[in-house]
ZAFIMAR-820617 format. One record per residue: residue number from 1; residue in one letter; chain; x, y, z of N, C-alpha, C in turn. Coordinates in steps of 0.2 Angstrom, whole numbers, plus 5000, padded with zeros to 4 digits. Example, Ala and Ser with C-alpha at 12.3 -4.5 7.8 and 13.67 -1.06 7.14 Angstrom:
<pts>
[pt 1; A; A; [5066; 4972; 5039]; [5062; 4978; 5039]; [5066; 4984; 5039]]
[pt 2; S; A; [5064; 4989; 5035]; [5068; 4995; 5036]; [5064; 5000; 5039]]
</pts>
This chain:
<pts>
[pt 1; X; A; [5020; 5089; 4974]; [5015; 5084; 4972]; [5018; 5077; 4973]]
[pt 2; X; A; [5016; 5074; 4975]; [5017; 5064; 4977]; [5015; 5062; 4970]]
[pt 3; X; A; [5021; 5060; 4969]; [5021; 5055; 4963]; [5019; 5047; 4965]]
[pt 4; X; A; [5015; 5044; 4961]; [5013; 5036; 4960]; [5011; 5034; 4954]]
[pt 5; X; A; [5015; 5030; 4952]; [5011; 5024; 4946]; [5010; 5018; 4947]]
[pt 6; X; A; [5004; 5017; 4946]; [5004; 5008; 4949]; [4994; 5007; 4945]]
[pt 7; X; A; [4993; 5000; 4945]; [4988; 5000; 4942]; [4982; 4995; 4947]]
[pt 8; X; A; [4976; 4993; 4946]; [4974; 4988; 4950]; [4971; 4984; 4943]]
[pt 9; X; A; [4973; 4978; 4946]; [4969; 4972; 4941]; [4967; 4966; 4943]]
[pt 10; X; A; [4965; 4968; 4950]; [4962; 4962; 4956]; [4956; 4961; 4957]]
[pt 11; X; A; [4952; 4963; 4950]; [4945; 4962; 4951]; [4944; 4953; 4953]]
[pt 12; X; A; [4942; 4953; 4961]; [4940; 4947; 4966]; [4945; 4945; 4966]]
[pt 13; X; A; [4949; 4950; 4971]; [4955; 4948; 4972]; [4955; 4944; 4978]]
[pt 14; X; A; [4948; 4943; 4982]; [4947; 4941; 4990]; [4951; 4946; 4996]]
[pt 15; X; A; [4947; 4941; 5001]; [4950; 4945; 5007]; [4946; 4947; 5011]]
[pt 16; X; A; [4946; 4950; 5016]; [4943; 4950; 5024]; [4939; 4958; 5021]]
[pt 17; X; A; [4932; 4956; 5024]; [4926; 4958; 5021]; [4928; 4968; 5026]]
[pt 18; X; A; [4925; 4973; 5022]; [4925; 4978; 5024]; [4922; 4979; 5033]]
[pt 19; X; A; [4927; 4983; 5034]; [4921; 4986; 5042]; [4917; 4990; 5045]]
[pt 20; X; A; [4914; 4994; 5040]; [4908; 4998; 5041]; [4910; 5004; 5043]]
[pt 21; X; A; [4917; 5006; 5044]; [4920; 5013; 5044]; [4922; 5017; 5042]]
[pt 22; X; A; [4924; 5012; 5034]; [4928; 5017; 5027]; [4935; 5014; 5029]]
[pt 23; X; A; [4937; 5009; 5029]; [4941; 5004; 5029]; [4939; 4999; 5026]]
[pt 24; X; A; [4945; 4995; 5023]; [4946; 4989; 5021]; [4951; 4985; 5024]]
[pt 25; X; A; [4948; 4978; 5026]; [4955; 4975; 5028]; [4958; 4970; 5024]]
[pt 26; X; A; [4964; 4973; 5024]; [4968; 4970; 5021]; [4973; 4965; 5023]]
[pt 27; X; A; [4973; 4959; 5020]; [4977; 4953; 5026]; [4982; 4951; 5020]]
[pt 28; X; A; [4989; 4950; 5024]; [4995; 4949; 5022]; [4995; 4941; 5024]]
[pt 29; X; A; [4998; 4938; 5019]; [5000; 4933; 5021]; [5007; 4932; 5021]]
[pt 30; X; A; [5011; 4928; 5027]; [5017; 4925; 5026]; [5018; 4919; 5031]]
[pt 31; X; A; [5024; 4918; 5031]; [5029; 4913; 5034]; [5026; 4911; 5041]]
[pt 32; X; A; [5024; 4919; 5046]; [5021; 4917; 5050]; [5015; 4915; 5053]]
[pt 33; X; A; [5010; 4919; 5047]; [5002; 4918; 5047]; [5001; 4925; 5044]]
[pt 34; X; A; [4993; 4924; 5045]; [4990; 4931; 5041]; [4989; 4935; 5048]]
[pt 35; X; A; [4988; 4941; 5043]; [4991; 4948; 5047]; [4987; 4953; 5045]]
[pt 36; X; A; [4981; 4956; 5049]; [4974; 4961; 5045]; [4977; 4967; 5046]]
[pt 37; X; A; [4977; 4972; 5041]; [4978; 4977; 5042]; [4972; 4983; 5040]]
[pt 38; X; A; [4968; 4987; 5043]; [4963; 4990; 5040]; [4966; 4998; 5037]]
[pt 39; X; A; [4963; 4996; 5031]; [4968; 5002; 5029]; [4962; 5008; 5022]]
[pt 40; X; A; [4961; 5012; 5024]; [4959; 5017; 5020]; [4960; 5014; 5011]]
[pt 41; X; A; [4956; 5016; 5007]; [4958; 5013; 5000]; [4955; 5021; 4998]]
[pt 42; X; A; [4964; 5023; 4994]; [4964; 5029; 4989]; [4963; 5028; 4984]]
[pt 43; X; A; [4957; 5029; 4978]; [4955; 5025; 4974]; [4954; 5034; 4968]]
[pt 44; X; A; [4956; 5039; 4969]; [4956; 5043; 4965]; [4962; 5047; 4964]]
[pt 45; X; A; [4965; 5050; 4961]; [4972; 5055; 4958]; [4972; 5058; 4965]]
[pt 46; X; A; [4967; 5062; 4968]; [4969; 5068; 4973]; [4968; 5063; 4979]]
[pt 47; X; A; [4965; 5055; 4980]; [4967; 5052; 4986]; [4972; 5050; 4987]]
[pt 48; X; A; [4975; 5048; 4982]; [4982; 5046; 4980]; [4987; 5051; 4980]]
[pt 49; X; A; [4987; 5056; 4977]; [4993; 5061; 4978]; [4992; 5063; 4986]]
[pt 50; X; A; [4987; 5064; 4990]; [4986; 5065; 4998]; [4990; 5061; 5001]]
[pt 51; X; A; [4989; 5055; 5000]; [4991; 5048; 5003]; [4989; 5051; 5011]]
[pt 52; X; A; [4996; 5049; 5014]; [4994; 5049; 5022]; [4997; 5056; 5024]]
[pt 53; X; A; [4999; 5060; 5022]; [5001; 5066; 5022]; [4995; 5068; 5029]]
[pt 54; X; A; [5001; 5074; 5033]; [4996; 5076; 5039]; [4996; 5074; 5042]]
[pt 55; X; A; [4997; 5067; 5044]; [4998; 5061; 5048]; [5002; 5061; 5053]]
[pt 56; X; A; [5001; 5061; 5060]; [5007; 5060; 5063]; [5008; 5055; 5068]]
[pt 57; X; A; [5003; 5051; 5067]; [5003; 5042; 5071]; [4999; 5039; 5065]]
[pt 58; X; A; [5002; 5033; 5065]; [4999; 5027; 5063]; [5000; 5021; 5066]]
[pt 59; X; A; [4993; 5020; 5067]; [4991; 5014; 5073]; [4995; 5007; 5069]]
[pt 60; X; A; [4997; 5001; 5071]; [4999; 4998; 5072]; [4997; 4993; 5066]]
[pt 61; X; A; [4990; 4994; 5067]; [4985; 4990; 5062]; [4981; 4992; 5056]]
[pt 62; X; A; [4985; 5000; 5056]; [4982; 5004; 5051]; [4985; 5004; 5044]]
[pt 63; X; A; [4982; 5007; 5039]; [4988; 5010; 5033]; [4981; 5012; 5028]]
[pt 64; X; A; [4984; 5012; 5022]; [4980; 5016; 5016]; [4983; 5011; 5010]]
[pt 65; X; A; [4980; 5012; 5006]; [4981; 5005; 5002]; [4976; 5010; 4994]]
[pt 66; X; A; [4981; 5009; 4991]; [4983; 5015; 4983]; [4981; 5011; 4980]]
[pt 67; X; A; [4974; 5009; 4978]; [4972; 5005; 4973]; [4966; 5010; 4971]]
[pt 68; X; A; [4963; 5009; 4963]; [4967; 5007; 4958]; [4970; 5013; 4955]]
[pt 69; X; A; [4975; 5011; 4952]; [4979; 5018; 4950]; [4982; 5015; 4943]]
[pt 70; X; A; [4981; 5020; 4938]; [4978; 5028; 4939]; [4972; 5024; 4940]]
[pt 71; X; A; [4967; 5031; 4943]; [4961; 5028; 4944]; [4955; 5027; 4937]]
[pt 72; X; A; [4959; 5032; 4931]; [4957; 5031; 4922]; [4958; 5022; 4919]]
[pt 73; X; A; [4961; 5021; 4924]; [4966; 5012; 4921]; [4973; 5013; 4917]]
[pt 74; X; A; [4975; 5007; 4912]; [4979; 5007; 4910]; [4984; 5003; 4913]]
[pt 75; X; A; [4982; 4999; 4918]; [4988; 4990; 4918]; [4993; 4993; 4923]]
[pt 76; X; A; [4996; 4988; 4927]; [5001; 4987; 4929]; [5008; 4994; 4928]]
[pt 77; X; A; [5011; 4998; 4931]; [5014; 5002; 4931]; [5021; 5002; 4936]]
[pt 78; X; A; [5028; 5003; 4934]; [5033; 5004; 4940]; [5029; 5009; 4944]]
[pt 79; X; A; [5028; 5011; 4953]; [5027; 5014; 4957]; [5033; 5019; 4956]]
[pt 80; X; A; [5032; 5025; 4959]; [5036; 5031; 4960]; [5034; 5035; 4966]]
[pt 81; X; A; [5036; 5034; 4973]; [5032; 5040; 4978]; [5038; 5042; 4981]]
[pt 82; X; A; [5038; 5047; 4984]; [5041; 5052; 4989]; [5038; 5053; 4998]]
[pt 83; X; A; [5041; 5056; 5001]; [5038; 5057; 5008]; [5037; 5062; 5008]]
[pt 84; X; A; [5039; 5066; 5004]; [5038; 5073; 5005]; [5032; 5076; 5009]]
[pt 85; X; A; [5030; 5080; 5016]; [5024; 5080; 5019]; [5021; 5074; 5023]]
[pt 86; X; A; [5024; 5069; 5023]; [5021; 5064; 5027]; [5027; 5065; 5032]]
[pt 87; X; A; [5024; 5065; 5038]; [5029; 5066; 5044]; [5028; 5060; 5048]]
[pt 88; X; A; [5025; 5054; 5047]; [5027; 5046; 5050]; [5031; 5043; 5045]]
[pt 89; X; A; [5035; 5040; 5048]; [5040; 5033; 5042]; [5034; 5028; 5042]]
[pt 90; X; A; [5035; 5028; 5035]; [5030; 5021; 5033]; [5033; 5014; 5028]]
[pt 91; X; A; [5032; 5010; 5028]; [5033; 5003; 5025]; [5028; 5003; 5021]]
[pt 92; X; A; [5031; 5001; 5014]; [5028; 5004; 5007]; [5030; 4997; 5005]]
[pt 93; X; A; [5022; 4993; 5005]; [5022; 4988; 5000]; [5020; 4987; 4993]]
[pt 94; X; A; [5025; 4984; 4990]; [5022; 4988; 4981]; [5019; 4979; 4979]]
[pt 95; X; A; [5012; 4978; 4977]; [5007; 4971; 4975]; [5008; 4970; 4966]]
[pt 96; X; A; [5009; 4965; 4966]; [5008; 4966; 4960]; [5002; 4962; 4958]]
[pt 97; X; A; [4999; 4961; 4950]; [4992; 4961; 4948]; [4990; 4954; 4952]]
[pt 98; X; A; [4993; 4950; 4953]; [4992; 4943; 4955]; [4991; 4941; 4962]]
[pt 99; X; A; [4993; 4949; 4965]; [4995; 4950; 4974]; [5000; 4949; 4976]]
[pt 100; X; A; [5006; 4946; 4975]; [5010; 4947; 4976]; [5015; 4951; 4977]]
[pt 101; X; A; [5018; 4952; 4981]; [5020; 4956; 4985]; [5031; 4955; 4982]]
[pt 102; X; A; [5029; 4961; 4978]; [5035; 4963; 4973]; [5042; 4967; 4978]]
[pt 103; X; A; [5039; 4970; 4982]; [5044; 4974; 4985]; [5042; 4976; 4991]]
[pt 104; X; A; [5048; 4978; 4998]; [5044; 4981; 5003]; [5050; 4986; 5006]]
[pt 105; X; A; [5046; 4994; 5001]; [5051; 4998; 5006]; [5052; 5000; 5012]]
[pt 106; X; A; [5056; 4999; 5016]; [5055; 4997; 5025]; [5057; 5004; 5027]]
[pt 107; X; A; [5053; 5006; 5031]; [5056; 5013; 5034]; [5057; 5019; 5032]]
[pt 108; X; A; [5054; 5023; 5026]; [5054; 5027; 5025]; [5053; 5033; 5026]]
[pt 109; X; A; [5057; 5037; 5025]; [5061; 5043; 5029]; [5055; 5050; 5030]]
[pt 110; X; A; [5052; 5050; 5035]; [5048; 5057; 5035]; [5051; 5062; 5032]]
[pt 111; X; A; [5045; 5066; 5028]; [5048; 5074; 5024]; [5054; 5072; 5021]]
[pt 112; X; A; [5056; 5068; 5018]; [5059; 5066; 5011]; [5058; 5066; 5006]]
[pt 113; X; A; [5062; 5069; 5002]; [5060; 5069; 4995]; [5065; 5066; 4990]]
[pt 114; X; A; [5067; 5061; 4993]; [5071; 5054; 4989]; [5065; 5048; 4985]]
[pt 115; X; A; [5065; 5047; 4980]; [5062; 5042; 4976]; [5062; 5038; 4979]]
[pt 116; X; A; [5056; 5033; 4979]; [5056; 5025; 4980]; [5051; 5021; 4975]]
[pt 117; X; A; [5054; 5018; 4971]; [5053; 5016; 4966]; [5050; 5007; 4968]]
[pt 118; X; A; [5045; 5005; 4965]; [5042; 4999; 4964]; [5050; 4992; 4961]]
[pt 119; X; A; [5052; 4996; 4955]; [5057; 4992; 4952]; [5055; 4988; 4947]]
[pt 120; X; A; [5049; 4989; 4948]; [5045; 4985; 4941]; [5037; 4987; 4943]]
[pt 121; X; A; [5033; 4984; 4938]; [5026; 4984; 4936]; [5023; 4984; 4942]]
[pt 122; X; A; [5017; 4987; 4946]; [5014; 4984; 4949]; [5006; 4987; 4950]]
[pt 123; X; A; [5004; 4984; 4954]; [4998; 4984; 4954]; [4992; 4988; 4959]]
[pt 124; X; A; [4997; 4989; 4967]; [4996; 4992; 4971]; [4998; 4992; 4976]]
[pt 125; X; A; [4997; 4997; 4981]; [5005; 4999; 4988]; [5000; 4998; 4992]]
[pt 126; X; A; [5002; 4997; 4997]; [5000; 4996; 5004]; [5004; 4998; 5009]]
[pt 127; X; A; [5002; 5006; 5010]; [5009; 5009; 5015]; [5005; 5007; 5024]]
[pt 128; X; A; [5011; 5005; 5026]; [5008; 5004; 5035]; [5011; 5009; 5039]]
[pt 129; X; A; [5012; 5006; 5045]; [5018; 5011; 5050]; [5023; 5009; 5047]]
[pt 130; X; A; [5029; 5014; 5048]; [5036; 5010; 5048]; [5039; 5004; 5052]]
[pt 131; X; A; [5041; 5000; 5049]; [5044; 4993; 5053]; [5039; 4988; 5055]]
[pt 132; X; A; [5032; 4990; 5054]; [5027; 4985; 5055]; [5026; 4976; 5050]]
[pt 133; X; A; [5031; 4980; 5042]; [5032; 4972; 5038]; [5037; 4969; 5042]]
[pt 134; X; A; [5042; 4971; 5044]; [5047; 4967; 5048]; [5044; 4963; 5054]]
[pt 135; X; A; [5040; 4967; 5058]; [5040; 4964; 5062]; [5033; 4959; 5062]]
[pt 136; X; A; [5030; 4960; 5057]; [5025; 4953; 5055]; [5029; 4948; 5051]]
[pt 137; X; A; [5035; 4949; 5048]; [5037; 4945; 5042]; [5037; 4945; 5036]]
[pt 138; X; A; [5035; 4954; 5034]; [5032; 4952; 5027]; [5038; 4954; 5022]]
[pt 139; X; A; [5037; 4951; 5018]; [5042; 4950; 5013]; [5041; 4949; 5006]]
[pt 140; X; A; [5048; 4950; 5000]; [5043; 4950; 4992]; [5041; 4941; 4992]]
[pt 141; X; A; [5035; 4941; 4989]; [5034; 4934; 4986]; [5029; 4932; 4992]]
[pt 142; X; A; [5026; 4937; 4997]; [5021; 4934; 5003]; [5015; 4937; 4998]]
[pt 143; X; A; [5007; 4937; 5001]; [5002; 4938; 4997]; [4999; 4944; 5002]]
[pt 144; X; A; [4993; 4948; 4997]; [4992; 4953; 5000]; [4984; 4952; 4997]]
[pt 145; X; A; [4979; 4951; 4999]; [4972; 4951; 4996]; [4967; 4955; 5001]]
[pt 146; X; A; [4961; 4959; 4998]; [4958; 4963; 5001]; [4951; 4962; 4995]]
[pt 147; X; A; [4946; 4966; 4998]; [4939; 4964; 4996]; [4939; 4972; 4990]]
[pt 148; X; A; [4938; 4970; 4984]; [4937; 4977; 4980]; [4931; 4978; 4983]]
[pt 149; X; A; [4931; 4987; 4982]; [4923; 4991; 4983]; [4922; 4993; 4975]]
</pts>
């Protein structure tokens, strides 16, 4: 089972309005401008422990975006997930309440079941392809804003 802890407290967080296909896009901000990513929103315990499991591409502009968690409430949380079952490498952004963007872990290892930890409080992950923060720029302390459903 996919462990996560993390919480959402973004109510009007803003951000690039939904696309009518069961995505949300979510726009990174950094250094070199903003950057849409349409990303699934797992907003319950079993969309959340699935995550992107199964998956053996992701598009370039895609990801799933772990809000709010748990999905009962209770604040701001260190994250906790594994790869365990997900056979793409992904870049695991961890948000905190404010949106900003606390950590980013780059490339993580398909079918592993090594921890990757937040390292603190946060608010919610934004997993992409692997390598895709690097190669927009994204970094901790850039912003990450998306439209609550």
């Amino acid at each position: 089972m996919r462990a996560a802890a993390l919480a959402l407290l973004l109510a009007g967080c803003g951000g690039a309005p939904n696309r009518g296909d069961g995505t949300t896009a979510v726009t990174v901000a950094t250094a070199s401008g903003e950057h849409v990513f349409h990303a699934a929103v797992a907003r319950t315990e079993a969309e959340q422990s699935k995550g992107l499991k199964g998956r053996t591409v992701l598009a370039p502009d895609a990801g799933l975006l772990i809000a709010p968690y748990p999905p009962t409430g209770g604040g701001p949380q260190v994250a906790t997930l594994w790869m365990k079952d997900t056979a793409v490498p992904l870049d695991m952004v961890f948000v905190r309440a404010d949106g900003s963007v606390a950590k980013v872990a780059a490339n993580a290892v398909p079918m592993s079941e090594t921890m990757i930890s937040s390292g603190e409080p946060v608010a919610a992950i934004l997993e992409i392809a692997g390598g895709r923060a690097a190669a927009v720029g994204l970094k901790p302390g850039d912003r990450v804003r998306w439209t609550a459903r």
